[in-house]
Structure formats: structure tokens, C-alpha cells
N, C-alpha and C positions, 0 to 999 in steps of 0.2 A: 388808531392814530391816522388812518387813510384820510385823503382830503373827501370823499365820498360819504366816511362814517356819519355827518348829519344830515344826511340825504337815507341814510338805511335806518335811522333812529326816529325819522322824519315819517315812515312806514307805520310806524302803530297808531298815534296819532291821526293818521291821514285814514286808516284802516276805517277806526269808530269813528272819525269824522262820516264817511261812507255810511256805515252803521246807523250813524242820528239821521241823517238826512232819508235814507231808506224807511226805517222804522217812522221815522218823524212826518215824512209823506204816508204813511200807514200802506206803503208798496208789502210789507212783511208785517207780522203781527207776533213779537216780545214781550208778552206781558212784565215776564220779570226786569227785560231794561226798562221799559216804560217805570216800573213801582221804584224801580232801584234807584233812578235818576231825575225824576218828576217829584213834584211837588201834590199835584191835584190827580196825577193820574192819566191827561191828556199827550196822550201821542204828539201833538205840535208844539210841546213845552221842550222837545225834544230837539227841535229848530232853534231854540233862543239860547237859554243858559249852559246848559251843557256842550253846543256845540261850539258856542264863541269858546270857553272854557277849552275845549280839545283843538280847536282851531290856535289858539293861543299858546297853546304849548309845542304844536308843527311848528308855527312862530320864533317862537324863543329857539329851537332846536336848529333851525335851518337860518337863520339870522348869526345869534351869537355863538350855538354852541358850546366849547370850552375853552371859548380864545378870551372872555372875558365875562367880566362879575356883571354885568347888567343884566343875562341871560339868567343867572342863576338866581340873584336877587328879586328877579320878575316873576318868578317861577314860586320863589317860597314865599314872596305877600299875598298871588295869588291860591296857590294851594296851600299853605300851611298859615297865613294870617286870616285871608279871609274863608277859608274852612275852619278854622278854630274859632273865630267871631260867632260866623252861622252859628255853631254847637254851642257854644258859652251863649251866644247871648239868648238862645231859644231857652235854654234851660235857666239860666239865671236873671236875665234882661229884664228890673220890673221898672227898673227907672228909667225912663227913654229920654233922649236928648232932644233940647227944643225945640230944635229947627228939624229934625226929622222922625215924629211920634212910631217911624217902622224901624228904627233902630236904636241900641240901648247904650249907656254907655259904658256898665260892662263888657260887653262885645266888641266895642272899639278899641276897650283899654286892652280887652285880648288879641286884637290882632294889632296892634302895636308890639306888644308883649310874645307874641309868639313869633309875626314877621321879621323882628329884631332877630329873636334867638334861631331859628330855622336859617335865616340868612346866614348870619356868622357860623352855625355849623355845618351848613353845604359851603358853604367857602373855605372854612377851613379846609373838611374832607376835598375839596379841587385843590386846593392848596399843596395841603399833605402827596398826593398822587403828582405834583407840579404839574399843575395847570397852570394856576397864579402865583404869583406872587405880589405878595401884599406887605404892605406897612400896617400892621395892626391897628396901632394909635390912631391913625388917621382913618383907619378903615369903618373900627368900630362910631366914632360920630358921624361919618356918609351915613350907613346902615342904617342910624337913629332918626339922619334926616329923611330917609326914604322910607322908613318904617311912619315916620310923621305923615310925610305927602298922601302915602296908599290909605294911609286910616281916613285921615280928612275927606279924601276922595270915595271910599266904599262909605261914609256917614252921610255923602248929601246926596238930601231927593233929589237925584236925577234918574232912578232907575228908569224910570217910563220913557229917557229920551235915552239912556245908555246905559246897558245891562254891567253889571260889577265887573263881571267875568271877561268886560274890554275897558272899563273905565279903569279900574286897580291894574291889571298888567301897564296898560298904556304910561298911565301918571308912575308907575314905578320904573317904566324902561324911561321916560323922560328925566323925571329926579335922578335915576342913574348913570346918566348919560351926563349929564350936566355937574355932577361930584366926581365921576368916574372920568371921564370925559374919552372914553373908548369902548 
């Protein structure tokens, strides 16, 4: 509960942030992080997705921590909506949506479907421990409009000018901010 604590939780993040950029410069040679967190295999993949990704979570940790729902909500569209998208929609994805033939809309409707419920039960659990405290009623429609925002936002072709792994936290701290309004 130290005012410190998001500054020492801030350290793992910050760690593999180090980690990507090291390895990602090919300064060190990981084959197994390279396979584990890459797409194609290329050590400089190691620069883009993954580290906004880890960057984004020092983010959330050292900004909101557990003084408010926006940190937590940013946290599960990104890890747990659009990681459940990726996984669903690679395996099931055959009908893609129009406006962006690289995404399915399986995948979408899973990470609507999972950032929703990922959300509400990291909030609960902060809840449950008082962190927050919440008005359910109203809580659960926020959540659904910001489970809306992050999908529409990870669905349009913009990767080539802005990786998910900053468009989806970003549009989910804003939509959060703006229902939540702290």
C-alpha cells in the first residue's frame, strides 16, 4: 500500500522492456524469446509489438495503479480482449470484415466478449480487496462502452501507422476516462 508500490511493480515491465530492446537490437542472442514473442522469427519484431505491449503495462502501473478503474480496464482490453481476438480469430476467423480483410469478425466479437468479462472480474477482484468501489449498474454499461471503443479501434486498418498494442490501450484509457471520468 506504500505510495512507492507502483514504482516497484513498474520494475518487471521496465525489466523486459530492457530485455526487447537488447535482444531486439540483437546486442544478446534468445532464440527462445525471439520464437516465443515473434511472429516471423525476426529479432526486430522484438522493437514494435511486444515492446509497446510491455511499455504499456509500466504505463498503466505507474499512471493509474489501483487508484482507479481505467488502469485496470486498459489492462484487460489489452491482454485479455485483444489476446483472446488474436487466438480466436487465427483459429476460427474465416469470415473477415470489410473494411479490414486482416481481421475477422469472430475475433472481434471475441474481444468485445472477453474484454467485457476480463474487465468486470479484475474490477470486481480490486473491488473485493477495496480498491474501488463501484456502482455495478452503471459500471457494467461503461465497461460495454469501452469493450465497444477497443474492438472498433483493434478492427481498423491502421496497424501500418499504429501498432494494437498502443491503439487498443490508448482508445480504452480514453473511453475510460471519459465514462469513468478519474
Amino acid at each position: 500500500n506504500a505510495d512507492e508500490a507502483r514504482y516497484f511493480a513498474s520494475l518487471v515491465p521496465l525489466f523486459n522492456c530492457l530485455r526487447l530492446v537488447i535482444h531486439g537490437l540483437s546486442l544478446s542472442d534468445d532464440q527462445s524469446l525471439i520464437k516465443s514473442v515473434t511472429r516471423e522469427g525476426n529479432p526486430k519484431e522484438l522493437l514494435r509489438g511486444p515492446l509497446y505491449y510491455v511499455a504499456m503495462l509500466m504505463l498503466c502501473a505507474l499512471v493509474f495503479w489501483r487508484e482507479s478503474p481505467i488502469g485496470v480496464i486498459c489492462l484487460a482490453m489489452m491482454c485479455g480482449g485483444d489476446g483472446v481476438a488474436d487466438i480466436i480469430g487465427r483459429k476460427y476467423g474465416s469470415s473477415k470484415i470489410p473494411y479490414n480483410q486482416s481481421k475477422s469478425w469472430v475475433g472481434s466479437i471475441s474481444m468485445f466478449v472477453s474484454g467485457f468479462i476480463i474487465s468486470i472480474g479484475m474490477l470486481y477482484y480490486y473491488s473485493a480487496l477495496g480498491y474501488l468501489q463501484l456502482d455495478w449498474g452503471y459500471t457494467m454499461h461503461r465497461i460495454a462502452f469501452i469493450s465497444l471503443v477497443a474492438t472498433v479501434v483493434e478492427s481498423l486498418p491502421i496497424t501500418m501507422l499504429i501498432d494494437d498494442n498502443i491503439s487498443v490501450p490508448l482508445a480504452s484509457m480514453l473511453a475510460a476516462y471519459l465514462t469513468f471520468g478519474h
